[in-house]
N, C-alpha and C positions, 0 to 999 in steps of 0.2 A: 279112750285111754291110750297111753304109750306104753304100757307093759302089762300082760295079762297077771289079774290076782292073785293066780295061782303060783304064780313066782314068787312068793310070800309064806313065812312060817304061818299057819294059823290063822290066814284071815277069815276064812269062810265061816260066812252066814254072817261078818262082822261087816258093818259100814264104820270104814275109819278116818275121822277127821278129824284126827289130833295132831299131827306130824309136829306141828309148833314144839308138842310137849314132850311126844314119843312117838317115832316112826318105828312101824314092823320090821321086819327082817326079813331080809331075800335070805332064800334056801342057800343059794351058791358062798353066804356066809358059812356055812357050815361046810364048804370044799376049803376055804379058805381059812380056818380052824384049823383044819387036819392037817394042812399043808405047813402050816410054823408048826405044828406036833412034830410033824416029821422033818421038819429042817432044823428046830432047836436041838435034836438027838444027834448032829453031826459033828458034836464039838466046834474045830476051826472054820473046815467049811459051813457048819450049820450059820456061825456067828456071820460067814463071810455073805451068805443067802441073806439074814436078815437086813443088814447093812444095803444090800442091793434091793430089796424088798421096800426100804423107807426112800431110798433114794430116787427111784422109780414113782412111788406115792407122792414124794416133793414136788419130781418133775410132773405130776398130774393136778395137782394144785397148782403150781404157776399155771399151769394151762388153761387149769378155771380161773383162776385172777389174772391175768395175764401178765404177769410178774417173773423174774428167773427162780428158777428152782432153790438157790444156794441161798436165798433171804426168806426162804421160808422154813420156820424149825418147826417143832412137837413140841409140847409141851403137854399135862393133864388135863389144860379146862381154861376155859377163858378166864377165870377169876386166877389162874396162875399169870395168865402174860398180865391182867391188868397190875398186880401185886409187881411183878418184874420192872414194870414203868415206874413204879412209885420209890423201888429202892435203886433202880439202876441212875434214873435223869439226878444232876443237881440243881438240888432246890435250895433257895434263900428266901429268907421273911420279907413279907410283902409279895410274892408270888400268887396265883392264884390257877386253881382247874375248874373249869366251865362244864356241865354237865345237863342236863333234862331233867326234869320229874317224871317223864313216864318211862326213864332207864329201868333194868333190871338191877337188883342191889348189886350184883358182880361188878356193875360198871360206876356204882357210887359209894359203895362203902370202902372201896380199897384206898380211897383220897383220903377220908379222913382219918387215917391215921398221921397221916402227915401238919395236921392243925397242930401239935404244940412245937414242928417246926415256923411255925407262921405262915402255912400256908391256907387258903383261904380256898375253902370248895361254893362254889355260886351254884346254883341252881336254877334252871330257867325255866320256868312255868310254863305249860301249855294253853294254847287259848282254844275252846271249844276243843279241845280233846289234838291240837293240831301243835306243834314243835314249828315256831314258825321261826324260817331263818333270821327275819331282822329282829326279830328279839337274842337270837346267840351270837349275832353280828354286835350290838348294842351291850350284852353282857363284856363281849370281850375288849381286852385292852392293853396297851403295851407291859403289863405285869403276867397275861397270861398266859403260862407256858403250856399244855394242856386242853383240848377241847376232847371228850370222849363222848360219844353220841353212838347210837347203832345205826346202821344201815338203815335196818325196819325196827321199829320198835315192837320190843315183844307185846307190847301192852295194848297200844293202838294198833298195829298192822303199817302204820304210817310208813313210808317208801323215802328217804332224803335223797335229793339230786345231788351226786358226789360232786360232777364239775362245779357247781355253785359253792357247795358246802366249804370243797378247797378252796378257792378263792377267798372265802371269806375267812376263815382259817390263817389259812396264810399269808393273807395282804397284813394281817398283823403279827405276822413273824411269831405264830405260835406253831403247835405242833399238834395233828391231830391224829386221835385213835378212833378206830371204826371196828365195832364190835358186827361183826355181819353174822351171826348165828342165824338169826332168822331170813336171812338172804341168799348167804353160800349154799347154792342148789340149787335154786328153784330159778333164780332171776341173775342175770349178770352183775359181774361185782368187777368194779372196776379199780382193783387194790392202789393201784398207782397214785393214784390222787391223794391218798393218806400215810401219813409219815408209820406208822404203826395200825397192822389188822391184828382181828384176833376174834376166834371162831370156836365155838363147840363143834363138836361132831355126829353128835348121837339125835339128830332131828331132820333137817333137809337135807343133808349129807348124808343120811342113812346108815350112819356106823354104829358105834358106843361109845358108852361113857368112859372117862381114862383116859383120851387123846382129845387133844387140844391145837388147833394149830397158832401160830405165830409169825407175823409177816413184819418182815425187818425193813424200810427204804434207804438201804443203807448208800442210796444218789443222795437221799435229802437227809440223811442224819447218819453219817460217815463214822462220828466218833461215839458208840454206845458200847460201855462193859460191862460184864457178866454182871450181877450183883452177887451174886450165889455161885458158887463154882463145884468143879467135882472129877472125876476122875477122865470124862469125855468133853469137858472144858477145855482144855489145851490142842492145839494142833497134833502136838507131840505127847507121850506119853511121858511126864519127866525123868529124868536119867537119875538111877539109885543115887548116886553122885553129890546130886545136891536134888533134894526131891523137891522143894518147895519151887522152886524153879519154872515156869510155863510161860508160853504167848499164846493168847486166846487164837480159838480158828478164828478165819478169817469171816464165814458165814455164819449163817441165824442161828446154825447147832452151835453152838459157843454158848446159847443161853438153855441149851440142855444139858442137865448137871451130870447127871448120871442117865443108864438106858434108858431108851424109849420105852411107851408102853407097844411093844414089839405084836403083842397079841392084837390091841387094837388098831394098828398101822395096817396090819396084812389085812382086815375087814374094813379099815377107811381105805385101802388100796380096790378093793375089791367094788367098794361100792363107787367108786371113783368113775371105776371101768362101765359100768350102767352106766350112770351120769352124762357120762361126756360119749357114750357110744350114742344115747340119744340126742343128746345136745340141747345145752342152757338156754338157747332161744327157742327152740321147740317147745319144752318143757317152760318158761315164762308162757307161753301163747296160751296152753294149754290150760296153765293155771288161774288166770287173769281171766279167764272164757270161763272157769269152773266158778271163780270166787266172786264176778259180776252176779251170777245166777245167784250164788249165796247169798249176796248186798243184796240185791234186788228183792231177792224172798223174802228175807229179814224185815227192809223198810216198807216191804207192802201190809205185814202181818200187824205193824204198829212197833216194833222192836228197833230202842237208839243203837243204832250203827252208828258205832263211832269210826270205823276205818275212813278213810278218804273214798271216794267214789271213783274218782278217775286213776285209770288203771296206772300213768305213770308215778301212781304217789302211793302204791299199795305192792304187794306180793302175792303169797299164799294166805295170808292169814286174815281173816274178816270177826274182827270183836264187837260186842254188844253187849248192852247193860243188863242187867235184873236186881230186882230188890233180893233175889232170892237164889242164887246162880247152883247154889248145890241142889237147889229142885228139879230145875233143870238140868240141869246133866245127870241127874240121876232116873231122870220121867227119860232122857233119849237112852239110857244105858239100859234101864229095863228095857227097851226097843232093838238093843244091841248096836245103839246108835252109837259113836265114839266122839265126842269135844273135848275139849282140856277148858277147864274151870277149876282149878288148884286154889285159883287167886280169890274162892268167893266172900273170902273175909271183907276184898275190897271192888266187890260189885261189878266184875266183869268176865264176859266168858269168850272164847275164843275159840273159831272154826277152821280149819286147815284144809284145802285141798293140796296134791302136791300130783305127780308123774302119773301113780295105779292109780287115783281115784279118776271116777268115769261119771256120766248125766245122771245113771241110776244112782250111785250116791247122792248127790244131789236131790235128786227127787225124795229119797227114803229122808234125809233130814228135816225138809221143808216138811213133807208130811206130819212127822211128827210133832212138829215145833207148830201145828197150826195146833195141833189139839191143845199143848200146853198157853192158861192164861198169859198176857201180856202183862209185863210186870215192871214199875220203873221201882229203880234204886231210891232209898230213903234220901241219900246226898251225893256228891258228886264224888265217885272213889278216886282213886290215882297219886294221892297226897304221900299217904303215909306206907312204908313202906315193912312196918316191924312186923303185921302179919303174914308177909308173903317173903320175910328174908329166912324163913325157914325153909322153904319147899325147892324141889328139884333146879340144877343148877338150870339157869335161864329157859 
């Protein structure tokens, strides 16, 4: 392990291998609670700490993407920036956005509002459970403004090679968004390559829910304004004068309308500082070496592993089928085992190792997962997405 358990609200006597769905909480969360308690009580300066507090967490995010600080904003949740793209870019009929079927709805329902402008959402099927690039190559085409894909797919665990991805992105002069929730953490993200990121924070990042980040390239896409505006929209504060009056800032806060969520900035700040005190390729080795063990247990037991096998096409996250997925996770949680199976309406469930989990985890899951029968899915899930667009955001 890179960090001892006990550095954790509450773990003990729990085996946790959800992080995909819900990561625990480091204690020093709670110094970092107290400390916006006590800086929001200072009025001016309070507000002047906060302001240095996000600005300081910007600059730790570029450092994990390795992006400048000033193109990366807050926002609440990934389904905010993707909604921001859909009213911010202009769109004309005949247009189209390119997407996956084993997206999370955050990253496909926010297009189709834009269909009775004429624009046209594609979707590209996975073949054996895989997002294979020359089928999103072949989808795309000089109408398509738009390619929005994840990093890792929440669904399969699947890994996309960013250098490729861009390239084929943009040899047709589209613009690509890369949802990396299930990446930022654990494995290197290499923001640059995507014209627009855009991240949860309450999973491998280790924070909560309510902050959202947002990554602007604003080298490859210079001219984007606000859609939504608000009192921290402006450079300037408008002058009584003529109030309506503003020029957007010049950086990624322009598309934050009003305050940060200031409470969860100072605990994405906080978990930052873990993060990157261990460091992103430690913590990949680390993970890749945990979640092999996992694939491997899985496919000896008889259990379809749908992740990719080789580690440069995978992360933290290792899914597999069941006819039955709430059996199982509820046969490991009576064991105090912990997975995320939210999704069992559509037959699949999914195991996280990330930094705190250790071999003994590992070991205590395969145990149990020998006793529970092997079980295939009636038909192949990942279609239809109305019974899992209710459940926790990605």
């Amino acid at each position: 392990m890179l960090i001892d358990p006990s550095e954790f609200i509450g773990t003990e006597g729990i085996t946790h291998l959800c992080t995909g769905g819900e990561s625990p909480m480091l204690k020093t969360h709670e110094d970092a609670v107290h400390r916006f308690f006590e800086d929001k009580l200072l009025g001016e300066e309070g507000r002047r700490r906060l302001e240095v507090v996000s600005a300081g967490c910007k600059e730790k995010v570029g450092r994990l993407f390795g992006v400048p600080a000033d193109d990366i904003g807050f926002l609440t949740s990934t389904s905010e920036g993707i909604n921001l793209l859909v009213y911010a870019l202009d769109w004309k009929p005949g247009d189209n956005v390119v997407v996956a079927d084993v997206e999370f709805p955050s990253d496909v329902l926010p297009w189709t509002l834009l269909k009775d402008r004429g624009v046209e959402l594609r979707i590209v099927e996975n073949t054996n459970w895989r997002t294979d690039l020359e089928d999103l190559d072949q989808a795309i085409d000089e109408n398509t403004r738009v390619v929005n894909v994840s990093h890792v797919s929440y669904f399969t665990g699947q890994r996309l090679p960013l250098p490729e991805l861009s390239d084929i992105v943009h040899r047709k002069n589209a613009l690509l968004c890369l949802d990396v929730t299930h990446s930022a953490g654990v494995v290197p993200v290499e923001a640059q390559y995507a014209d627009f990121v855009v991240s949860s924070c309450y999973k491998w990042l280790m924070a909560v829910h309510g902050v959202g980040i947002f990554y602007w390239n604003r080298e490859r896409v210079p001219e984007l304004n606000p859609p939504f505006v608000g009192w921290h929209t402006p450079a300037y504060l408008p002058d009584w004068k003529d109030p309506s009056a503003y020029i957007p800032r010049e950086d990624a806060s322009r598309f934050t309308p009003g305050n940060e969520t200031w409470i969860g900035v100072y605990i994405l700040d906080n978990a930052l500082d873990c993060l990157l005190g261990i460091g992103i390729d430690r913590i990949e080795e680390h993970v890749l070496r945990l979640s092999t063990r996992v694939w491997d247990g899985l496919a000896d037991m008889g259990w379809e592993v749908i992740t990719p096998k080789e580690e440069a096409e995978r992360a933290g996250n290792v899914c597999f089928t069941a006819a039955d997925v709430d059996a199982v996770t509820h046969a490991l949680e009576d064991r105090n085992v912990l997975i995320f199976g939210a999704y069992g309406g559509v037959g699949r469930a999914r195991v996280s190792t990330h930094f705190f989990n250790n071999d003994h985890d590992v070991d205590r899951f395969l145990e149990v997962m020998r006793e529970i029968p092997v079980t295939r899915p009636a038909s192949a899930p990942g279609r239809d997405f109305s019974k899992a667009a209710g459940v926790a955001e990605n």
